[in-house]
N, C-alpha and C positions, 0 to 999 in steps of 0.2 A: 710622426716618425713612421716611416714607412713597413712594413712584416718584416725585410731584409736586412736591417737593419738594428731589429730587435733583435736577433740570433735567430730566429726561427725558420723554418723554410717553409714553401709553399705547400710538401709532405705534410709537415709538421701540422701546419696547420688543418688540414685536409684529414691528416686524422685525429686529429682532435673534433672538428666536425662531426666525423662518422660515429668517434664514440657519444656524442652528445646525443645524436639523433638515436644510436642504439638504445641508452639510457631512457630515453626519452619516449621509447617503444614500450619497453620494460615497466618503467612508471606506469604510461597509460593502460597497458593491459593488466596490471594488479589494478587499476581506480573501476575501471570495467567492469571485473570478477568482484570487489565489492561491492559495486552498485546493482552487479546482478543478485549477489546474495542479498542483498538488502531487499530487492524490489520480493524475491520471494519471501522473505521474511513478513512484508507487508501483507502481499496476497494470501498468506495463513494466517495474518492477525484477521484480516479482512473475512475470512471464510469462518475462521471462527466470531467473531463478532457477527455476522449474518446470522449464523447458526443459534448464538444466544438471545440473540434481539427475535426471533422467531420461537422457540422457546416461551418466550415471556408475553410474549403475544397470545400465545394456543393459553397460558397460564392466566394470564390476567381477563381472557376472556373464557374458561370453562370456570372461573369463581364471580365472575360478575354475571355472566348468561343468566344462573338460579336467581341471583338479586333482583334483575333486572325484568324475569317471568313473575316471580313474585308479588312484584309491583304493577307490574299491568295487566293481569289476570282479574283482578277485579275489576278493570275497565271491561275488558273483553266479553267479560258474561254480564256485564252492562250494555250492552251492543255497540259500547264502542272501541270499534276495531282499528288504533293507532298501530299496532306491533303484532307481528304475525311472527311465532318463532320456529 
């Protein structure tokens, strides 16, 4: 059945179009704006998880350093020279 037919006119339909397409603007630029908010959301989870994982690094190596001089110290003044700290 052809648009003419249905009642509608070639207007009609044309803007019915336009409003689609407006709509259709409107949708994609809020998926946008949340995708941007998200992406910054990640890059602060990201900057802080660097920051913690670096932390625990400086941590897990200023209480293993002592263990670890401890231990080879007595090689060392054996003259064997494996670890130099």
């Amino acid at each position: 059945m052809p648009f003419q037919e249905s009642g509608f006119t070639k207007e009609d339909l044309e803007s019915v179009k336009e409003e689609i397409i407006h709509e259709f603007h409107v949708v994609s630029e809020d998926i946008i704006g949340q995708v941007k908010l998200l992406a910054e959301g990640v890059a602060a989870l990201n900057e802080k998880l660097d920051k913690s994982c670096k932390e625990l690094e400086e941590e897990i190596h200023s209480k293993t350093q002592p263990i670890v001089q401890a231990l080879l110290e007595p090689l060392c003044r054996a003259g064997q020279t494996y670890y130099h700290p």
